[in-house]
PLY file of the C-alpha trace (Angstrom):
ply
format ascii 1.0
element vertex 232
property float x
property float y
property float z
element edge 231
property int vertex1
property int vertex2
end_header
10.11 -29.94 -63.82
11.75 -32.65 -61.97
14.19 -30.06 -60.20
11.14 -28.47 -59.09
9.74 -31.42 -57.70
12.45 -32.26 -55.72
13.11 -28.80 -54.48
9.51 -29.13 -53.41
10.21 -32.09 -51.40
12.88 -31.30 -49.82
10.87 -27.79 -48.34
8.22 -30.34 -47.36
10.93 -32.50 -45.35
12.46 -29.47 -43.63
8.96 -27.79 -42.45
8.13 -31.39 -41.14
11.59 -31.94 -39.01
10.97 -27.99 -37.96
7.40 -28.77 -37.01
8.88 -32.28 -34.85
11.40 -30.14 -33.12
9.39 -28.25 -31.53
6.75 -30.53 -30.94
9.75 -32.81 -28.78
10.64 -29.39 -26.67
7.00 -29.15 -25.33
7.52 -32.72 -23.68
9.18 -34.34 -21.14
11.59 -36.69 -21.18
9.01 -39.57 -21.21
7.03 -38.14 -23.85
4.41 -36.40 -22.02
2.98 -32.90 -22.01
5.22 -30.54 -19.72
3.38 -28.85 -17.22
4.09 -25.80 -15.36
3.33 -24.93 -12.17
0.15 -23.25 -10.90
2.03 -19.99 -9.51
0.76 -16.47 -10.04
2.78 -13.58 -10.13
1.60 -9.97 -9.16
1.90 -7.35 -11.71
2.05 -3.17 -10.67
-1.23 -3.02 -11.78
-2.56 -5.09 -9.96
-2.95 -8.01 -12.49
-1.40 -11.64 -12.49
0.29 -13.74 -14.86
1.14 -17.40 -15.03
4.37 -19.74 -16.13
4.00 -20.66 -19.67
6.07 -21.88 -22.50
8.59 -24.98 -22.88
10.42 -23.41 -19.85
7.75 -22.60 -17.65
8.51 -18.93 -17.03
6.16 -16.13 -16.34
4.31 -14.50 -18.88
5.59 -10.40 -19.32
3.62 -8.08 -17.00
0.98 -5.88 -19.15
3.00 -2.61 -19.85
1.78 0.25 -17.35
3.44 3.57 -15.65
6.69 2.76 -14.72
6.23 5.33 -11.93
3.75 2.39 -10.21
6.67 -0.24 -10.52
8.16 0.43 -6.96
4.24 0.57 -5.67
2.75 -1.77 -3.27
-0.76 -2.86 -4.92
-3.72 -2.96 -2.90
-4.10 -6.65 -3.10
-0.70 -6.88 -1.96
-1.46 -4.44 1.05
-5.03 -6.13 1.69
-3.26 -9.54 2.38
-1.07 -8.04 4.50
-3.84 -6.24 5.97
-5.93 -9.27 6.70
-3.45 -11.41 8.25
-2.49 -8.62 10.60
-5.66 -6.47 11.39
-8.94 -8.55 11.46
-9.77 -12.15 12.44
-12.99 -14.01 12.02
-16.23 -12.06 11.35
-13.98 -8.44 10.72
-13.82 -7.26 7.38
-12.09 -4.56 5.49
-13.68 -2.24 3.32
-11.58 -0.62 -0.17
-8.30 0.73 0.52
-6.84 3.78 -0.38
-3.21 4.57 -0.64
-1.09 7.53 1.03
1.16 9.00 -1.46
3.07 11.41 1.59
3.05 8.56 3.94
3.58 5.23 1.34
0.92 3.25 3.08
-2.78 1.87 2.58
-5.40 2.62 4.79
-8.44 0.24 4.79
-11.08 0.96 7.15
-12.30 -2.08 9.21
-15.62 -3.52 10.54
-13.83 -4.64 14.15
-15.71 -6.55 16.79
-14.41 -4.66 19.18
-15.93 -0.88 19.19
-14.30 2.34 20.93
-16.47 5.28 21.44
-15.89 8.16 18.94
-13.47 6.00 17.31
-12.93 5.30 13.68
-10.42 2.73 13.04
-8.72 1.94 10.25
-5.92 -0.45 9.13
-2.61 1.30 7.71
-0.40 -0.91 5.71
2.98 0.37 5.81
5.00 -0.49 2.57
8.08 -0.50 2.96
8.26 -2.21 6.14
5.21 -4.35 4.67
3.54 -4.49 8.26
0.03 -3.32 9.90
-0.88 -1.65 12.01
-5.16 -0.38 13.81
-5.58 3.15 13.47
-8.68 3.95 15.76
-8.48 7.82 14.19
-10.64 8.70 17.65
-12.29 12.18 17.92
-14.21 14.18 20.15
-12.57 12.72 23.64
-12.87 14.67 26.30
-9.75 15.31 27.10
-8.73 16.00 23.36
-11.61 18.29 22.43
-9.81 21.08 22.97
-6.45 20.41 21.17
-8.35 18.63 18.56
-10.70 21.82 17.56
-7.24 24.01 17.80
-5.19 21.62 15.48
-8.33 21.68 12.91
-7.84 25.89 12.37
-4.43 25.34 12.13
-4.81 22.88 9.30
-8.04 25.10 7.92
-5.94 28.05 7.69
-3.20 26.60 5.60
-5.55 24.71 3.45
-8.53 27.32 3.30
-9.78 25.02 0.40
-10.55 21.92 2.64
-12.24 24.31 5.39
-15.59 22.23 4.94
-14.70 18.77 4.88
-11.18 18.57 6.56
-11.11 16.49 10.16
-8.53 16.51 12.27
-7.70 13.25 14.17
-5.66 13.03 17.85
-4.17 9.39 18.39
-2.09 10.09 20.57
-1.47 12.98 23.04
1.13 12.78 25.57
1.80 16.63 27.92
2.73 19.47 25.34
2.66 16.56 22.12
-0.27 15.08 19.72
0.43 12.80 17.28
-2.59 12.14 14.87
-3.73 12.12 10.69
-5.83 15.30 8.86
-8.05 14.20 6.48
-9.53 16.30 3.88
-12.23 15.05 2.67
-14.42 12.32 3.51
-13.79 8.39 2.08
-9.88 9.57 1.52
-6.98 8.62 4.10
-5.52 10.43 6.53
-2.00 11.82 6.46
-0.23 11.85 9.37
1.23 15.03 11.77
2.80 15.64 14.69
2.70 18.36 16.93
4.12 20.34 19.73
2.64 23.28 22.07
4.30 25.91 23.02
3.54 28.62 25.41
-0.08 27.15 25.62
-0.10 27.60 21.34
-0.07 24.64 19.24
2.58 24.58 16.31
2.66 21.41 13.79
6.10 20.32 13.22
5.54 17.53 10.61
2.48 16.63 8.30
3.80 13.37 6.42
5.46 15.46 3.58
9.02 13.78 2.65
11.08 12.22 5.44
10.72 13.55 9.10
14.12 15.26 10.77
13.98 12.48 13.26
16.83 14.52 15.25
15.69 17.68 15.39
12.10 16.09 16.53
13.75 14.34 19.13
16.16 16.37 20.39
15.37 20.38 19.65
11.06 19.15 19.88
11.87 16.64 22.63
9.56 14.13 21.41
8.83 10.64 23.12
9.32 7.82 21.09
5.84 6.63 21.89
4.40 9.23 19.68
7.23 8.96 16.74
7.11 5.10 16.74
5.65 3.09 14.22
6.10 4.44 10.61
7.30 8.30 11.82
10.65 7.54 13.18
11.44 3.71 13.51
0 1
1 2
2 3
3 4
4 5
5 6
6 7
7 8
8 9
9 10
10 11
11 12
12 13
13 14
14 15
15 16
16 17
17 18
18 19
19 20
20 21
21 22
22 23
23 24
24 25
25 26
26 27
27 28
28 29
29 30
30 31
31 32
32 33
33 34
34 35
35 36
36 37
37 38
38 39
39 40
40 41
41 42
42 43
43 44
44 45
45 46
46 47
47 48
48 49
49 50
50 51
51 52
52 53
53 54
54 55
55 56
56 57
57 58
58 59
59 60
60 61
61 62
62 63
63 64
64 65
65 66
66 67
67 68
68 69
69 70
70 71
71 72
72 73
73 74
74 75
75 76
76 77
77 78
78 79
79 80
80 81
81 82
82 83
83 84
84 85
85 86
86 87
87 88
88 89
89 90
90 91
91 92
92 93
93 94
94 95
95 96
96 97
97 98
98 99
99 100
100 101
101 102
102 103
103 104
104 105
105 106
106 107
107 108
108 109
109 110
110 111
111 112
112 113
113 114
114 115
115 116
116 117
117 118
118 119
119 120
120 121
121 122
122 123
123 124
124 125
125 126
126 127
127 128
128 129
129 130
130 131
131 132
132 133
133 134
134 135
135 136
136 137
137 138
138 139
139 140
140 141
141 142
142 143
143 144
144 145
145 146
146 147
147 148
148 149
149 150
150 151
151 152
152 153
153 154
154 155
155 156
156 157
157 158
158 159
159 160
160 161
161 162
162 163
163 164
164 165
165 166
166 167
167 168
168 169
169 170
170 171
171 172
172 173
173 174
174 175
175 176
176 177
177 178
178 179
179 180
180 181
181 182
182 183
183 184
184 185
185 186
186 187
187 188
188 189
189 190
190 191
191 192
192 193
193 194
194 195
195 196
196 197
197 198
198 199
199 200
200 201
201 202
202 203
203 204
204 205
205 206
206 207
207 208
208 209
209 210
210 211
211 212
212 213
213 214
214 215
215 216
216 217
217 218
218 219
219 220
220 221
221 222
222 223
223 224
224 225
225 226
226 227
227 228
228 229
229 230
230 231
C-alpha cells in the first residue's frame, strides 16, 4: 500500500514539472505571454494561415492538388492587378485564369472608354506584372481581317462556331496580334498571325512556348506585336 502511494506521488510530481515546462516555453523571458506576429501567409488555394506556436511559425497550408502549388492565386493576381491597372473609382470584376498563356484576365470598369473596346487586365505570372487589354473589335480598318481570322478559328474549332470572338489588338502591314475567345465570360487566349499572298495563316495560338526565332526571323515579325508576354 505504501509503495503504491508513493509511486502515486511521484507520477503526480512528474505530470506537474511536465505541465510547468511547457507552460515556461509559451513565455518570454520576463514572464509574459509570447506573441507572434500578425503576418498572413497565402496558401495555393487561395487560403491564409497565421504564425502560431512557442516559435511563431506558420501554421501548415490545408492539403490541396499539388498540381496548383506552382499557381498564382487570384488574390495574388488581383493585387497585382489593382496596383497596376485601375486607380480611384475603376474596379475589377472576377478573374479568370489562362491555362495556355499562365495569366489572369480580369475585366475592368475604366474611366477612360474606347469605342468597340473591351478591356481587360492580364496578369502575367511569371513575370508577376500587368498589363490593359482593350480586346477592341469591329474597327474599321480591322473588320475585314477580324471576320477572316474568326473562320479560321471556326473551322478548326467547329464546336465554338456560335460563341467564339475573335479579337485584333494589334495589326501592323501583313501581321495581327490579338486573343480568341470561345465562349462568353471566359478569357481570351492569345494568337498571332501573318498574311500571305492576301490569305491569313495563324502561326501561334498560346499553346506551349512560341518559336521566338522562327517568328522573328522566317515570319519577320516586329517586336511591337511579340512584346509583352509572347516573346520578351
Amino acid at each position: 500500500m505504501k509503495k503504491n502511494i508513493i509511486i502515486m506521488i511521484f507520477a503526480v510530481a512528474a505530470i506537474a514539472l511536465f505541465s510547468f515546462l511547457i507552460y515556461r516555453t509559451e513565455l518570454t523571458d520576463d514572464g509574459t505571454q509570447k506573441a507572434c506576429t500578425q503576418e498572413a501567409k497565402i496558401c495555393p488555394d487561395g487560403s491564409a494561415v497565421g504564425r502560431s506556436g512557442p516559435n511563431c511559425e506558420f501554421a501548415a497550408c490545408p492539403a490541396g492538388n499539388e498540381e496548383s502549388a506552382g499557381k498564382m492565386v487570384e488574390v495574388e493576381a488581383r493585387l497585382i492587378a489593382e496596383q497596376n491597372c485601375i486607380k480611384d473609382g475603376e474596379s475589377l470584376a472576377l478573374g479568370y485564369y489562362n491555362e495556355n498563356t499562365k495569366t489572369w484576365w480580369f475585366d475592368v470598369n475604366l474611366n477612360t472608354i474606347k469605342e468597340g473596346c473591351n478591356p481587360a487586365c492580364v496578369v502575367n505570372e511569371e513575370m508577376k506584372t500587368a498589363e490593359i487589354n482593350w480586346r477592341c473589335t469591329g474597327l474599321i480598318n480591322q473588320k475585314e481581317s477580324v471576320e477572316e481570322l474568326q473562320k479560321i478559328f471556326i473551322r478548326k474549332y467547329p464546336k465554338y462556331a456560335d460563341t467564339a470572338q475573335v479579337v485584333v489588338d494589334q495589326e501592323a502591314g501583313n501581321y495581327a496580334r490579338g486573343s480568341i475567345i470561345f465562349e462568353n465570360g471566359a478569357p481570351g487566349g492569345l494568337f498571332l498571325a501573318v498574311k500571305n499572298e492576301g490569305l491569313w495563316k495563324i502561326v501561334f495560338e498560346g499553346n506551349g512556348a512560341p518559336d521566338c526565332v522562327k517568328l522573328r526571323t522566317e515570319y519577320g515579325f516586329p517586336d511591337a506585336l511579340l512584346k509583352p508576354n509572347i516573346c520578351d
